[in-house]
Each structure stands twice: as structure tokens, then as C-alpha cells.
N, C-alpha and C positions, 0 to 999 in steps of 0.2 A: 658520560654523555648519553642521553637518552633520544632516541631517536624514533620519529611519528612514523604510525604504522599507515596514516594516510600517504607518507613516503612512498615505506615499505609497499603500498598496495599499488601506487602511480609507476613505479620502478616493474614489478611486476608484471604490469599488464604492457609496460613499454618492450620490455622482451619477449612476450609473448606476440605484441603485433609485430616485431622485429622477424619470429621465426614464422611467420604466416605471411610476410610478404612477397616470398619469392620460392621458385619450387627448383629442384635443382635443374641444371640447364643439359637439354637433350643432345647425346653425342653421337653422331651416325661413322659406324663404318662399314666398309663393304661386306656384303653378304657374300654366303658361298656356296654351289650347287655340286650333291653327288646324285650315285644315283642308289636310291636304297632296294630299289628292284626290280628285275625283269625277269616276265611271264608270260609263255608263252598261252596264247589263245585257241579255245579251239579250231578257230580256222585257219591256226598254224603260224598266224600273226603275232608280234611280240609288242608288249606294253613295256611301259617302263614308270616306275615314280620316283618323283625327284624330287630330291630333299632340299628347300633354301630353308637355309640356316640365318635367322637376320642377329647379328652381334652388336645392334643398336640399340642405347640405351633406353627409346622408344619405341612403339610401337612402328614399322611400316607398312606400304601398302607397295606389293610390288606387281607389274604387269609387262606384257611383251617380253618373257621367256622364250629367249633366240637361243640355241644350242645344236653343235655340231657333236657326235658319239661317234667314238674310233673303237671297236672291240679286234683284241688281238690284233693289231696292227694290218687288218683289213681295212675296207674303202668305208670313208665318214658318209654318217647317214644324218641330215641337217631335220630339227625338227622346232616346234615352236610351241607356243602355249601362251594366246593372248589375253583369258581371263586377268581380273585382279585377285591377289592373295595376300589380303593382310595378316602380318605376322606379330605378333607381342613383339616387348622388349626381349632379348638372348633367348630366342625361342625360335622354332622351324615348324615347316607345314610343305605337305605334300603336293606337285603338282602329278596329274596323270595324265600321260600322252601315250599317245599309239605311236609304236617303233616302227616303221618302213622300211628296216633293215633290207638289203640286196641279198640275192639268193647264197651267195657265197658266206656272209656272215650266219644267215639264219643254218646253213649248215653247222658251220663250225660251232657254234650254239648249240646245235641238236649235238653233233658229234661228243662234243665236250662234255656236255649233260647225260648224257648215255653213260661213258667212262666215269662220271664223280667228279671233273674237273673243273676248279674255277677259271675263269675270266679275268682277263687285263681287260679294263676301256681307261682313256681319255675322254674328258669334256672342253670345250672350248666354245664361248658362247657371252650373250649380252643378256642384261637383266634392268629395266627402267624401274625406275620407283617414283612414285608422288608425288610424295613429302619427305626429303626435297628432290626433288625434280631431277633427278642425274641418271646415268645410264652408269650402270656397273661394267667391270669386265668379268668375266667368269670361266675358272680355269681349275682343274679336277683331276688327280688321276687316281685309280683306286681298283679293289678287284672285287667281284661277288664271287660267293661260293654255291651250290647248288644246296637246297634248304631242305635237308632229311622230311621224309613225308608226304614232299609235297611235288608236286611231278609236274616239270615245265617249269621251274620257281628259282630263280637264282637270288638268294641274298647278301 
């Protein structure tokens, strides 16, 4: 049996507008915040940048970065970061904030860093996104080490 390639051609172009009608459907889940560095400034002040990581399968846009930092199980230092920072799909981008660490931690920071010694923190903190509209919770713990070379530099 012999079969029309005007078929053949109608059939073809049927699964091609088939696989061009819909695009795969976007999956969000919660992002997650460390901290990839703290450096101290020269006016003895500590920065830090923070890494969100968005694990969503599109792109979002996140803003109102609330975060509490525990280092060495001293006293939490609350900080914030209200810009927006849109992130791709399974990609991360850096927020930078000024640390207002208390005098007790920026010691033990110096202390540490003088010796070669890494750092324990916690993080604990809120993260809103856009699209869609939710407020994350955000929760970290992790260590930096002091970064050969570079003086005042924990990574």
C-alpha cells in the first residue's frame, strides 16, 4: 500500500506544531544562602558576600535579604540587603553587605586570622522572591578559612 506524501507532509508538520506548543513548565524551590566571604576593611570593618544559590528551574528575581550571622557561637549580628538580584535557572549571584559585627566577634576574627584559623558561622534569615511572590526561610551553617595571600580575607 502506497501512501501520499501530502500525508507524510500534514503528519509532520502536525508534530512539529505539537512540540512548539508548550514549553516545559517552571519549577521553583527554595533557594539557599552561604556566606562565600568575609573581609575585613580598612577601617577595620567586616564585609561579607553572600552567596544565593536559586535551585529553580527558572530564572528568579529575589529581594529583601533578612539575615541573622552567628560566628563562633558569639552574639548574632542581624543584617539586610534590600536590593533586587535576579538569578538564572540553577545558578547563584552574590549579595554584598557590610558586617557590623560587635567588638567581641571582630576580635575573635582578628585573633583567629592571625593564628591561620578557620571560622564556624550560622545563618538564619528570610529571602522574598517576585515571581512567585513567597518569602523563603533561609538556614546555613558552614566554616571559612583564611585565604593564603590575602590579608583580612576569610574564604
Amino acid at each position: 500500500m502506497r501512501q501520499s506524501p501530502v500525508l507524510h507532509a500534514a503528519l509532520a508538520a502536525t508534530v512539529l506544531l505539537g512540540a512548539c506548543s508548550s514549553e516545559p513548565a517552571k519549577r521553583y524551590f527554595p533557594p539557599q544562602a552561604s556566606l562565600q566571604q568575609l573581609q575585613r576593611l580598612p577601617d577595620g570593618q567586616w564585609q561579607a558576600q553572600v552567596r544565593v544559590q536559586n535551585f529553580s528551574t527558572g530564572a528568579v528575581e529575589f529581594r529583601n535579604l533578612a539575615l541573622k550571622v552567628q560566628i563562633q557561637d558569639l552574639e548574632w549580628t542581624a543584617v539586610s540587603a534590600m536590593d533586587a538580584l535576579k538569578i538564572g535557572p540553577n545558578n547563584a549571584e552574590i549579595y554584598t553587605i557590610a558586617m557590623p559585627f560587635p567588638a567581641t566577634t571582630q576580635q575573635v576574627l582578628s585573633e583567629r586570622m592571625g593564628k591561620g584559623q578557620s571560622i564556624r558561622y550560622v545563618l538564619n534569615g528570610t529571602i522574598d522572591s517576585i515571581d512567585p511572590g513567597k518569602t523563603y526561610p533561609l538556614t546555613y551553617q558552614g566554616r571559612l578559612n583564611p585565604a593564603p595571600g590575602l590579608d583580612g580575607v576569610y574564604r
